[in-house]
N, C-alpha and C positions, 0 to 999 in steps of 0.2 A: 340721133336720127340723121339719116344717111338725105341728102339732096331727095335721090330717089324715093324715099319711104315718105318724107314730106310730102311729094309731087303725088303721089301715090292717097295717100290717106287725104290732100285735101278736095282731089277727083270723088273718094270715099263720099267724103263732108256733101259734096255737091249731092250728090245720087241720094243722097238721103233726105235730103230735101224735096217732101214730095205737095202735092196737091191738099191732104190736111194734115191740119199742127200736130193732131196727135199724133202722125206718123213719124212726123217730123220732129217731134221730141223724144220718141220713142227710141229711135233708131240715131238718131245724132248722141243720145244718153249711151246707146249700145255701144255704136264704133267710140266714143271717146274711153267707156270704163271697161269694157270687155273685149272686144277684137283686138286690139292689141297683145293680149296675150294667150289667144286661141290658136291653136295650130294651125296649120298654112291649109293644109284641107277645109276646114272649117273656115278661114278666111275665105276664102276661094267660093265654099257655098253659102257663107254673106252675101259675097260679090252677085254671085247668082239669081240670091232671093230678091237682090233690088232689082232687076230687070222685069219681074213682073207686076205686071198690075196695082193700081192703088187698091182698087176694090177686094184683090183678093186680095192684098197682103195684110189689108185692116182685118178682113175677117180672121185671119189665121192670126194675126197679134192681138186680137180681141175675145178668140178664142171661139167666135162664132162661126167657125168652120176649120176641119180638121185640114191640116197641112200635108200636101205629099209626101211620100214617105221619103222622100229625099232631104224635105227643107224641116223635118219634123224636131230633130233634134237640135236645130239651129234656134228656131221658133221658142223652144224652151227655153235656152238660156234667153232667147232678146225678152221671155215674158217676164224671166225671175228680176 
């Protein structure tokens, strides 16, 4: 892993760390076992998915509301 990709994924680390644990576990579990080998698209709408909201993002990782059709198939893999 390149200087860059460190500096990079530990910005990741940060943004993942949200306001509750189980987000925080959720998604620190996700970018450690899965983003790493998701295509750069799909990394890209990680990056994305963290910018919004704790409240919505619990519901759409909890399942109790349906995710935009954009973050929809990202949501699936962070749920499997």
């Amino acid at each position: 892993m390149t200087k860059a990709e460190r500096v990079r994924t530990e910005r990741l680390r940060w943004r993942c760390r949200r306001g509750l644990l189980e987000l925080d576990l959720v998604l620190g579990a996700f970018l450690e076992q899965q983003y790493p080998g998701l295509p750069a698209d799909e990394q890209a709408l990680f990056e994305r998915l963290l910018s919004l909201p704790d409240s919505m993002l619990f519901g759409y990782i909890q399942g109790h509301d349906s995710p935009d059709q954009e973050f929809e198939k990202i949501v699936r893999k962070i749920r499997q």
